[in-house]
C-alpha positions as CSV (number, residue, x, y, z in Angstrom):
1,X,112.7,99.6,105.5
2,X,115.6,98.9,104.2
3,X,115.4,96.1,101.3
4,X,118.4,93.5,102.9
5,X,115.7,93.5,106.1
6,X,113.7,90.1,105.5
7,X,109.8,91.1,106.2
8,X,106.9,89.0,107.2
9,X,104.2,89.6,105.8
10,X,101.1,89.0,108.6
11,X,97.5,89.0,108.3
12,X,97.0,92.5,110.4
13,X,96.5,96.2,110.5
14,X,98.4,99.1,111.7
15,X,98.0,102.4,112.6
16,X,99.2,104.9,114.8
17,X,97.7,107.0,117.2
18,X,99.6,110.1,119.1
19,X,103.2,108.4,119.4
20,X,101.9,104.5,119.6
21,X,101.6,101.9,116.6
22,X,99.1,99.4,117.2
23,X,98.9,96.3,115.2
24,X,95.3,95.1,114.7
25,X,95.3,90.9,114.1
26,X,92.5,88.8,114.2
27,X,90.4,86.3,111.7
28,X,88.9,87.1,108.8
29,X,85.4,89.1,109.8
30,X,86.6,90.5,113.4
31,X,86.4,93.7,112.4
32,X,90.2,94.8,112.2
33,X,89.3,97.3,109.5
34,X,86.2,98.9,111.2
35,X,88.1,99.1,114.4
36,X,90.9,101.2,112.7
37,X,88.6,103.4,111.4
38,X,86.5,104.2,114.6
39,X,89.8,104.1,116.6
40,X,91.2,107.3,113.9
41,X,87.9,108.7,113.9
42,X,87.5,109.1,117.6
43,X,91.6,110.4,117.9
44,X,90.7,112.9,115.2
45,X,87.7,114.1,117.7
46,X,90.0,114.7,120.6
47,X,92.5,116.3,118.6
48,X,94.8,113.6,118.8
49,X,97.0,112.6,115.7
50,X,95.8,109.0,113.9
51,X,97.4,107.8,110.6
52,X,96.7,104.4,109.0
53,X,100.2,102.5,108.4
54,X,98.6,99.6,106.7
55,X,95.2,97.7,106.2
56,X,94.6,93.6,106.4
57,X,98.6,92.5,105.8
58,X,101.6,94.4,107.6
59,X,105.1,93.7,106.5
60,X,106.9,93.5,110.0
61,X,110.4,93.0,110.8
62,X,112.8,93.6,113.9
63,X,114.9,96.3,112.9
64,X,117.2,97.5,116.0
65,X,115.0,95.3,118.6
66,X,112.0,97.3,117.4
67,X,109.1,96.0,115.6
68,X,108.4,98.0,112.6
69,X,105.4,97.7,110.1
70,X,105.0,99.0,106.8
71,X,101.9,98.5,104.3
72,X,102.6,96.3,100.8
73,X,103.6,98.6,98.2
74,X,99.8,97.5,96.1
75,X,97.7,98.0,99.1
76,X,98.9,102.1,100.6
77,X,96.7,104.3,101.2
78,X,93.3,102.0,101.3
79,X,91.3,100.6,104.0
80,X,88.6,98.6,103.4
81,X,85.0,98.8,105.1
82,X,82.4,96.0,105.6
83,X,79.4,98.0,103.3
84,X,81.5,100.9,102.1
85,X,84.5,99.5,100.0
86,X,87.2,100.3,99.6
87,X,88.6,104.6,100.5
88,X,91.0,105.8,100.2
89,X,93.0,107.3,103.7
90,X,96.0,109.3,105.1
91,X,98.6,107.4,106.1
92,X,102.0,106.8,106.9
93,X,104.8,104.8,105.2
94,X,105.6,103.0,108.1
95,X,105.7,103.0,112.5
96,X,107.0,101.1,115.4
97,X,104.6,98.9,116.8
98,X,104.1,99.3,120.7
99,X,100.9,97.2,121.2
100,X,99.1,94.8,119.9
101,X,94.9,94.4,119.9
102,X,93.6,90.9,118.7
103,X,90.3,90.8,117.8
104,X,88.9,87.6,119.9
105,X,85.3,86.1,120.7
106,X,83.6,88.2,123.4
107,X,83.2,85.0,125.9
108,X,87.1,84.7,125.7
109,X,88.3,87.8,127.4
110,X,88.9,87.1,131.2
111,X,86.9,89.6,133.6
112,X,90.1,90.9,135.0
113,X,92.7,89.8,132.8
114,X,96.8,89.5,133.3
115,X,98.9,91.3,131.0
116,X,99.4,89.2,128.1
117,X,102.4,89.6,125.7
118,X,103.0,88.4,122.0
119,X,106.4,87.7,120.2
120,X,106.7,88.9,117.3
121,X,110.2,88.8,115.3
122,X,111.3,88.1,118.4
123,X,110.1,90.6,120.5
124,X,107.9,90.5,123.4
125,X,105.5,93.0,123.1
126,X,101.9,94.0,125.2
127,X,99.1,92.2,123.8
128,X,95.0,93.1,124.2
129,X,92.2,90.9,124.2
130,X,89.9,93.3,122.2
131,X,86.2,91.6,121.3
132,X,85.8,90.7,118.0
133,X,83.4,93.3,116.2
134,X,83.4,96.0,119.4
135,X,85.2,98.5,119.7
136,X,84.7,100.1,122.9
137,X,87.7,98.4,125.2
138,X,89.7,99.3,122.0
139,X,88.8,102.9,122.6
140,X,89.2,103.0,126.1
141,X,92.5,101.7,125.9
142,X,93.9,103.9,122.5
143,X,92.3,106.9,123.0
144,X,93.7,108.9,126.1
């Protein structure tokens, strides 16, 4: 991104997966981290292209009435995992966010639930209910 952009800089992850960025946002402990890596792991099984854009903060900003995320310069590259550490990943510099996942407690995802949007930098955009440490309706819903 151009440096005359002002970024936010957001407690989230990003990656993309075929042609769609998903931002990852949640508390501290959800399991943003492990989620990207399961959600990459299962696009590389089907054949499906998966790059991390960033892990734990995003810088985001509206650039053409797109959201765009790029990783802080210290943190490319790395994803951290609960009992692992820290590795080291493929990744691109930066995507357009199409969705967003946030990690929630289990018991607060409705049963059949309307489509809920976010605004980010603002622009609307689809939001998830994903349960917190789970990562099944993230997998269903990312992985084609």
């Amino acid at each position: 991104m151009s440096s005359d952009v002002p970024l936010s800089n957001i407690h989230a992850g990003c990656l993309v997966i075929g042609n769609c960025g998903i931002l990852i946002c949640g508390g501290s402990g959800t399991g943003k981290s492990s989620l990207a890596f399961r959600l990459i792991e299962q696009a590389a099984q089907k054949q499906q292209f998966a790059a991390m854009v960033c892990d734990d903060r995003a810088l985001i900003a509206n650039i053409n009435n797109r959201l765009i995320a790029q990783c802080p310069p210290t943190i490319t590259g790395k994803l951290e995992i609960s009992g692992l550490g820290i590795i080291e990943i493929p990744f691109l510099p930066s995507t357009v966010v199409n969705l967003v996942f946030d990690l929630v407690e289990p018991h607060t995802i409705e049963r059949m639930p309307d489509v809920n949007t976010i605004f980010l930098e603002e622009l609307e955009l689809p939001l998830v209910g994903i349960p917190a440490r789970s990562v099944g309706r993230a997998l269903t819903i990312a992985i084609a």
